[in-house]
MIDOSE-1310 file (N, C-alpha, C; in nm, 2 decimals, decimal comma, always signed):
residues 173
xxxx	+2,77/-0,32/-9,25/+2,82/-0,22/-9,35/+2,95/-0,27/-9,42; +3,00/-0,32/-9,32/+3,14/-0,38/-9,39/+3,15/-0,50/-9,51; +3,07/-0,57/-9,46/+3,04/-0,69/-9,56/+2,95/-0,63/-9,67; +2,92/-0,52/-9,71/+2,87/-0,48/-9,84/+2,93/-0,38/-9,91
xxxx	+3,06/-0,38/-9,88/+3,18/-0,30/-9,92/+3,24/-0,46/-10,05; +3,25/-0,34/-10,17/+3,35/-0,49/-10,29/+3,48/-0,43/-10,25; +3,51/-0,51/-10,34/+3,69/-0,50/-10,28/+3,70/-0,36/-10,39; +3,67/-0,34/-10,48/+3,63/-0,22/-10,52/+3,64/-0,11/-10,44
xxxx	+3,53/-0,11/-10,37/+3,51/-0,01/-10,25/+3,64/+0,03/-10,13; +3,67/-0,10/-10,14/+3,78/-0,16/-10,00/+3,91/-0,06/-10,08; +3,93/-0,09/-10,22/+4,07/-0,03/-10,30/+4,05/+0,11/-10,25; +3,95/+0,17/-10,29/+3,90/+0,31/-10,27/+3,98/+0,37/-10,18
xxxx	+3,92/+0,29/-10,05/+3,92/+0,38/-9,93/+4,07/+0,31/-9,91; +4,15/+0,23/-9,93/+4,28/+0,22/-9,86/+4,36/+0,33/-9,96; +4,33/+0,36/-10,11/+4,42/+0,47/-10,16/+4,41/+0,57/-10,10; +4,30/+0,63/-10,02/+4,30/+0,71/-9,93/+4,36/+0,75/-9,81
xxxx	+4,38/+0,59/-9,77/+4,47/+0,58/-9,61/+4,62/+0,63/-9,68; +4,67/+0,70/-9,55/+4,80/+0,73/-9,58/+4,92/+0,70/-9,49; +4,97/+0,56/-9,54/+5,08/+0,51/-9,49/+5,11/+0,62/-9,35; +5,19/+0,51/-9,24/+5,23/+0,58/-9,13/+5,39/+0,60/-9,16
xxxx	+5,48/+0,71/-9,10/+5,62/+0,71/-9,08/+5,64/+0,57/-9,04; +5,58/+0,51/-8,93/+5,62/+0,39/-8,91/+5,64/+0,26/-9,03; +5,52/+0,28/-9,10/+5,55/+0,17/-9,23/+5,70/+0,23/-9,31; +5,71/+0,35/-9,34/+5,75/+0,44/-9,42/+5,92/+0,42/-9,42
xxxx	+5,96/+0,35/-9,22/+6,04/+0,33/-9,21/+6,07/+0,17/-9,18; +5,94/+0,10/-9,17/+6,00/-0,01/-9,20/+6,07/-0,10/-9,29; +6,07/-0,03/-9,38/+6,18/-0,14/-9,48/+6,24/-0,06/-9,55; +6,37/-0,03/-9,65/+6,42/+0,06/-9,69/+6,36/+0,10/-9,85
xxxx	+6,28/-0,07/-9,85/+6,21/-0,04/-10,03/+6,09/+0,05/-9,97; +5,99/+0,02/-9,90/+5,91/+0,13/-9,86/+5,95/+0,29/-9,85; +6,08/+0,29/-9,81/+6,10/+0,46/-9,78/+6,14/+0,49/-9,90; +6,18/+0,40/-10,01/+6,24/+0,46/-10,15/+6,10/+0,46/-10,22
xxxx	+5,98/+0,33/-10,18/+5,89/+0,33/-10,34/+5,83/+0,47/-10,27; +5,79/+0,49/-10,15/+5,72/+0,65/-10,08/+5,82/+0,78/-10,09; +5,86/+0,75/-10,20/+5,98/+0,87/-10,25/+6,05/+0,95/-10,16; +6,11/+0,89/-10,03/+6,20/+0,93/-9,92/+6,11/+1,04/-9,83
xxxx	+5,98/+0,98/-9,84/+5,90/+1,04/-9,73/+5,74/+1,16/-9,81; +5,77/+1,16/-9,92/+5,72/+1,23/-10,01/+5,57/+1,21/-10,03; +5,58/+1,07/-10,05/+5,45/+1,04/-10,08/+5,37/+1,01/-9,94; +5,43/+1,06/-9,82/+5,32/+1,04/-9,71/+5,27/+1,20/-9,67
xxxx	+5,28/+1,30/-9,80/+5,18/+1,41/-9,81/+5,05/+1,40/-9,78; +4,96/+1,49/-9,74/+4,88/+1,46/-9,69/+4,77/+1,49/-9,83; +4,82/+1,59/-9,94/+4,76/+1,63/-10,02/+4,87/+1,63/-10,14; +4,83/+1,57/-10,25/+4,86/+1,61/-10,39/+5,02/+1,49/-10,37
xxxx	+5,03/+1,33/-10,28/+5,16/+1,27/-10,32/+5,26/+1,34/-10,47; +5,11/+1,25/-10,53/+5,22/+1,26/-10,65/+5,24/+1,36/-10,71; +5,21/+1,52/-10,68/+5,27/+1,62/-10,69/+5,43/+1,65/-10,64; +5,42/+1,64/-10,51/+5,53/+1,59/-10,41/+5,61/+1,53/-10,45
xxxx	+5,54/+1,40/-10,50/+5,71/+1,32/-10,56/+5,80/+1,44/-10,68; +5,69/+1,41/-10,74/+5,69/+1,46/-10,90/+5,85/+1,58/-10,85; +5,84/+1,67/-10,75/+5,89/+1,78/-10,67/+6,10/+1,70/-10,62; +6,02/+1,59/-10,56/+6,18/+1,50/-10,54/+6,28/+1,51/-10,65
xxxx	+6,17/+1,46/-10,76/+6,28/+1,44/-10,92/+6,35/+1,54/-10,92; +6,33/+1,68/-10,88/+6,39/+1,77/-10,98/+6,52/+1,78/-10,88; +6,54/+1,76/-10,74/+6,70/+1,78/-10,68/+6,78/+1,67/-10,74; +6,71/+1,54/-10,74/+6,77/+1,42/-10,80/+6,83/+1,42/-10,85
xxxx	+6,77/+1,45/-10,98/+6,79/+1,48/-11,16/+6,96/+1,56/-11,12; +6,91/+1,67/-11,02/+7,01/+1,80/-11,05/+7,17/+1,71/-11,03; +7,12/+1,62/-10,93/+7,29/+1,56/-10,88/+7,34/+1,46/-10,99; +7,25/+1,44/-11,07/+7,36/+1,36/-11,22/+7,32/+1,48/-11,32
xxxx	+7,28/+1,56/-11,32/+7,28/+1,67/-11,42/+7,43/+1,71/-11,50; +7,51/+1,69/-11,45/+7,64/+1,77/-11,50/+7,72/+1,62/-11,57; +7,65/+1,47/-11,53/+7,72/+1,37/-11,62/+7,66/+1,38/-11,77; +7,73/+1,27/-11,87/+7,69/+1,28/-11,99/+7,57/+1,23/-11,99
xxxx	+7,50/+1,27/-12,09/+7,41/+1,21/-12,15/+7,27/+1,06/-12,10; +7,45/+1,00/-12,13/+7,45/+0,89/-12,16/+7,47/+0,83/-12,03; +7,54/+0,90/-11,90/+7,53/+0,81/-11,82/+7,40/+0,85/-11,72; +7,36/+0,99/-11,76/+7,21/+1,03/-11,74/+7,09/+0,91/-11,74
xxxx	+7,12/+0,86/-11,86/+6,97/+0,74/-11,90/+7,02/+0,58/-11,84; +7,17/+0,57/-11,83/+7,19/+0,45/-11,71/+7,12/+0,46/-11,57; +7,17/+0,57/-11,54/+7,09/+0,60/-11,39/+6,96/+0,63/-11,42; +6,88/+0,68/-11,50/+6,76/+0,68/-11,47/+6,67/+0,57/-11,52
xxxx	+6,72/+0,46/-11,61/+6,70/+0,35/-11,63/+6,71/+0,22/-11,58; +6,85/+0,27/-11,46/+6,84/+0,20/-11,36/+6,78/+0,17/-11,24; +6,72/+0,31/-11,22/+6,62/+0,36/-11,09/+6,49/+0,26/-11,15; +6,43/+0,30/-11,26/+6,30/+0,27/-11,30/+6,31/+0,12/-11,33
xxxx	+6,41/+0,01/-11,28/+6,38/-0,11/-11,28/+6,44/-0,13/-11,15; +6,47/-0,08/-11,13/+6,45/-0,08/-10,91/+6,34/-0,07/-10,86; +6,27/+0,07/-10,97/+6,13/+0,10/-10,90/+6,01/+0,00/-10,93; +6,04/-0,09/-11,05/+5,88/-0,21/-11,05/+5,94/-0,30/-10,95
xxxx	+6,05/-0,30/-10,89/+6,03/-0,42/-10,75/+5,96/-0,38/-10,64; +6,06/-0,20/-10,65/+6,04/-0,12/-10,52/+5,85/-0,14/-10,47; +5,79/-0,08/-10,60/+5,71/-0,04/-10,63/+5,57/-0,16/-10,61; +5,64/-0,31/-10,66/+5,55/-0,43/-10,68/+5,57/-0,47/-10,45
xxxx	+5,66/-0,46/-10,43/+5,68/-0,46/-10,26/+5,59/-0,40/-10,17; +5,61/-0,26/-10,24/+5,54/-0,17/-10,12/+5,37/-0,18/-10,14; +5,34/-0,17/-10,25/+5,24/-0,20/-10,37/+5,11/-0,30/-10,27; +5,21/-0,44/-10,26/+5,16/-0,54/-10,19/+5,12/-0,52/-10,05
xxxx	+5,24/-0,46/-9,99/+5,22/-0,46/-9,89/+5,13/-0,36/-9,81; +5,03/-0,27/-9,88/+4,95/-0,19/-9,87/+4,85/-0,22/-9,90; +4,83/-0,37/-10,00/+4,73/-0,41/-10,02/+4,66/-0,33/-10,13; +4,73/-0,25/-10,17/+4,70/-0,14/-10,34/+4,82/-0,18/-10,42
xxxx	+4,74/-0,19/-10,55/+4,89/-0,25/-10,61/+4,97/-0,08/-10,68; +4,88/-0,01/-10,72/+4,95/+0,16/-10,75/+4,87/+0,25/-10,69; +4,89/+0,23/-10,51/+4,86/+0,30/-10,37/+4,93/+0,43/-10,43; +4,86/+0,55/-10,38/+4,85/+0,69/-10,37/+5,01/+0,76/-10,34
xxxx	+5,02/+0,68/-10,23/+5,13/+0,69/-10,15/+5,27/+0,63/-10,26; +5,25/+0,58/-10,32/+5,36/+0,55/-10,39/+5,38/+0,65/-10,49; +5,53/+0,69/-10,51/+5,53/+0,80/-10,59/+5,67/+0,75/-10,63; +5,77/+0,70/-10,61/+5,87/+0,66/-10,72/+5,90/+0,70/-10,89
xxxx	+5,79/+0,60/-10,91/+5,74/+0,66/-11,07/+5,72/+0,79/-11,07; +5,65/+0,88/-11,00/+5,67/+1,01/-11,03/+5,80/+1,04/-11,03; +5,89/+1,02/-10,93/+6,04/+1,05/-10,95/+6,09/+1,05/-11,03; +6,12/+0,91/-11,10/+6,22/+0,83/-11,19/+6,15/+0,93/-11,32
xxxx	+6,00/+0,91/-11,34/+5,96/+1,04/-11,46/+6,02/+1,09/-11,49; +6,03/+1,20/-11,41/+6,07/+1,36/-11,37/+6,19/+1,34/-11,41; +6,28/+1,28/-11,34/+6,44/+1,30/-11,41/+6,44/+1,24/-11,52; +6,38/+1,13/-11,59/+6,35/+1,15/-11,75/+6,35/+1,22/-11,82
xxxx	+6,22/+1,34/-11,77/+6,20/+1,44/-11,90/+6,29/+1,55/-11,91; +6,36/+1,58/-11,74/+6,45/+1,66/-11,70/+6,57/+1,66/-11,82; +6,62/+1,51/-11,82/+6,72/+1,45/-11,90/+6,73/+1,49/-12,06; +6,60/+1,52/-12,11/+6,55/+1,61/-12,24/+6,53/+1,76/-12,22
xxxx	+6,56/+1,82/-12,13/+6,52/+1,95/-12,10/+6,62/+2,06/-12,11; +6,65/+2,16/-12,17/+6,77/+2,26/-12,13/+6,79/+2,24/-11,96; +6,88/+2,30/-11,91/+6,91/+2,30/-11,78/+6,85/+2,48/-11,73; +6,74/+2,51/-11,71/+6,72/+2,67/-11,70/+6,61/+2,62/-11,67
xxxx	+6,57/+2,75/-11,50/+6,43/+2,70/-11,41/+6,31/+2,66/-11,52; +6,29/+2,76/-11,60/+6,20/+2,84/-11,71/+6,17/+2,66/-11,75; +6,26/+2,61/-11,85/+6,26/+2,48/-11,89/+6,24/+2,38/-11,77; +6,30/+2,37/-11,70/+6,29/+2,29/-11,55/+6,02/+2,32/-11,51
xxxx	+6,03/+2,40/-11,49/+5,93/+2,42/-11,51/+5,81/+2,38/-11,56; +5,87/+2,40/-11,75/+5,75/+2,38/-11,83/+5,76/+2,24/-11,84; +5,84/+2,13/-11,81/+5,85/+2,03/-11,78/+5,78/+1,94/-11,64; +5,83/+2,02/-11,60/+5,72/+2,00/-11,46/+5,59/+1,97/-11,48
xxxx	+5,48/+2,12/-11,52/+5,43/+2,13/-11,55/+5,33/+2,03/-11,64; +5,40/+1,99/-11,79/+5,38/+1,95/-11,89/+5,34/+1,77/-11,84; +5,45/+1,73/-11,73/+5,47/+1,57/-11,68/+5,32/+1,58/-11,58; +5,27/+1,64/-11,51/+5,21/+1,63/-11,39/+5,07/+1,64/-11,46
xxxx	+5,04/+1,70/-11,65/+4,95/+1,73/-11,69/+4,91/+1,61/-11,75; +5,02/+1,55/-11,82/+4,99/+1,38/-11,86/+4,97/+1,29/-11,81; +5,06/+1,29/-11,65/+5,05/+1,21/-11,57/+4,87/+1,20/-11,46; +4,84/+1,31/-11,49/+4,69/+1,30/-11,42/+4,59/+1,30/-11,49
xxxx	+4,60/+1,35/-11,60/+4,48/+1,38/-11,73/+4,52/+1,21/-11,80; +4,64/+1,11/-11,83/+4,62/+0,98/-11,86/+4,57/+0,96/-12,01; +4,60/+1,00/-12,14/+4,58/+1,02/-12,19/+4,65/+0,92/-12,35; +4,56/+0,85/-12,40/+4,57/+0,73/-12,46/+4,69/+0,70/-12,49
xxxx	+4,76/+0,59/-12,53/+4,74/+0,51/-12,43/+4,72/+0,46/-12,28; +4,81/+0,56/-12,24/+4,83/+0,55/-12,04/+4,74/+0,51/-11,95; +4,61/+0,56/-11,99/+4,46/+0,54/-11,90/+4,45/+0,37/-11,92; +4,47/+0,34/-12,04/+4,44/+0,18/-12,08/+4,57/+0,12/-12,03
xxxx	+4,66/+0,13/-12,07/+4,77/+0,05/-11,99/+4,77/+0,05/-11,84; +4,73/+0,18/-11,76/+4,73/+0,20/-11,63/+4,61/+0,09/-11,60; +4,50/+0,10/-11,62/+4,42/-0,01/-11,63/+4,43/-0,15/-11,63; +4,53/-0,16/-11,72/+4,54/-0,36/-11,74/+4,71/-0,39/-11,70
xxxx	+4,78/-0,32/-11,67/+4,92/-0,33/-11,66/+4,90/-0,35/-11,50; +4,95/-0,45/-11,40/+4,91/-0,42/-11,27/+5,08/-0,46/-11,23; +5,08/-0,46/-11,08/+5,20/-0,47/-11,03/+5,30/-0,37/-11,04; +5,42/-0,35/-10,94/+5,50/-0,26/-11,01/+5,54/-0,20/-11,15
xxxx	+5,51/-0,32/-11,26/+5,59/-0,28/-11,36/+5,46/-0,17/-11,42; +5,31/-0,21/-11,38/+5,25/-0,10/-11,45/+5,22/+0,02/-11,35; +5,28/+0,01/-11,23/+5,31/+0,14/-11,14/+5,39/+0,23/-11,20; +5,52/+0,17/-11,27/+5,65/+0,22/-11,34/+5,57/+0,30/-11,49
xxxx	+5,51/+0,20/-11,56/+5,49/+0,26/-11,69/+5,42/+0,32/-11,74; +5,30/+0,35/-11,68/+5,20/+0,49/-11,68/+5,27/+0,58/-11,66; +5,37/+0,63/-11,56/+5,42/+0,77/-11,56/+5,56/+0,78/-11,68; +5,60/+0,63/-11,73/+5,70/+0,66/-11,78/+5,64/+0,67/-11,98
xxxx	+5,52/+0,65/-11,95/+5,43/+0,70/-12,11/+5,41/+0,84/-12,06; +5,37/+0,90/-11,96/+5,36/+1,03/-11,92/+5,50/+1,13/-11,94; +5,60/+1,04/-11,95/+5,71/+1,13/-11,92/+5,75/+1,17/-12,08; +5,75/+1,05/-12,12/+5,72/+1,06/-12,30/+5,66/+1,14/-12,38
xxxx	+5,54/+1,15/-12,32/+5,43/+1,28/-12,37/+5,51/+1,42/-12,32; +5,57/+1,42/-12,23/+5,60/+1,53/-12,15/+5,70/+1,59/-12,30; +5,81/+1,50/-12,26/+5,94/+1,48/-12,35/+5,88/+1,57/-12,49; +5,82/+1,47/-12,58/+5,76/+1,52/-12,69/+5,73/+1,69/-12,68
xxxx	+5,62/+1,72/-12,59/+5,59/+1,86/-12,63/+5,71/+1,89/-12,57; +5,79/+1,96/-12,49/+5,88/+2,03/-12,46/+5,99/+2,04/-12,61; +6,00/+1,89/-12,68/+6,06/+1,92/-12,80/+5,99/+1,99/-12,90; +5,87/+2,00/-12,93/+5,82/+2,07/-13,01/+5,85/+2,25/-12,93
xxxx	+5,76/+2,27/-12,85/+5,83/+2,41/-12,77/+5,97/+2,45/-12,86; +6,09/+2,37/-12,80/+6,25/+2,37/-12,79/+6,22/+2,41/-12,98; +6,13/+2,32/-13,07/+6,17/+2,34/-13,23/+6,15/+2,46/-13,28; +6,01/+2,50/-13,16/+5,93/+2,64/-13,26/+5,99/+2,77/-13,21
x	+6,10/+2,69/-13,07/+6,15/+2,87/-13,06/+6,28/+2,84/-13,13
C-alpha cells in the first residue's frame, strides 16, 4: 500500500498529522512558526492562529503608526525563516500546523482598522475569508511560491484583500 502512495498522497496525509507538544517544544522557531502552541489545534489551526493576532496586535496597538508596520514587518521576515525551518522539518513546506502567517496577517490588517471589537471583527472575519477562499492572485502564488517566503505571502496578499474591503466599509460609512 505504501509504495503506491505519490508523494502527493504522502503531502496529504502529513498536513493532516498534527505535530506533537514535543516537536512544538523542541526548538523555539517551531513554537513561534506553530504560533505559540496554536497551530497544534486539533480543528480549524489557521483559524486559531488567525485568533493569536488579535492579543498581539493589541500590545503595539497604542504605538505609532509607524512603529506598528516595523514590528509587523519585522515578524513577517522572521516568519519566512521561522516558517521555511519548521516547514522542513515536517517535511510540508506550508504544513497545516504552521500558522505564523496567519498571525503576522492579522496584526497587518488590525494595523488599518479603527480600534473597536465591531471593526476588530469585520477584519477578522474579512482576513480568514481571503485567506481560505485564495482568490487571484493568492491561489497561484500559493501554488508556485514554496518555502517560507511563499508560507509568508499568501496570507500577506490575503491580509491586503482584507485591508482593502474594510477600507471601502470605513469610506461608505
Amino acid at each position: 500500500m505504501a509504495s503506491q502512495l505519490s508523494s502527493t498522497d504522502w503531502d496529504m496525509i502529513t498536513l493532516h498529522k498534527i505535530p506533537s507538544i514535543k516537536f512544538l517544544m523542541s526548538h523555539p522557531v517551531h513554537f513561534l512558526s506553530l504560533g505559540l502552541g496554536s497551530g497544534l489545534a486539533p480543528k480549524a489551526p489557521g483559524t486559531v492562529g488567525t485568533l493569536v493576532g488579535l492579543p498581539l496586535f493589541w500590545l503595539i496597538s497604542s504605538d505609532a503608526f509607524s512603529a506598528q508596520l516595523i514590528v509587523i514587518a519585522s515578524l513577517f521576515l522572521l516568519g519566512v525563516y521561522w516558517c521555511d525551518v519548521t516547514g522542513k522539518a515536517l517535511g510540508v513546506s506550508d504544513h497545516g500546523s504552521i500558522v505564523w502567517d496567519e498571525i503576522v496577517a492579522m496584526m497587518l490588517v488590525l494595523a488599518f482598522v479603527p480600534k473597536h471589537w465591531l471593526w476588530w471583527l469585520l477584519a477578522f472575519a474579512l482576513f480568514r475569508l481571503f485567506d481560505i477562499w485564495k482568490p487571484f492572485p493568492i491561489r497561484q502564488i500559493d501554488a508556485s511560491v514554496k518555502g517560507g517566503l511563499g508560507v509568508m505571502l499568501d496570507d500577506l496578499l490575503a491580509a491586503i484583500y482584507a485591508i482593502m474591503c474594510v477600507k471601502i466599509v470605513i469610506w461608505i460609512n
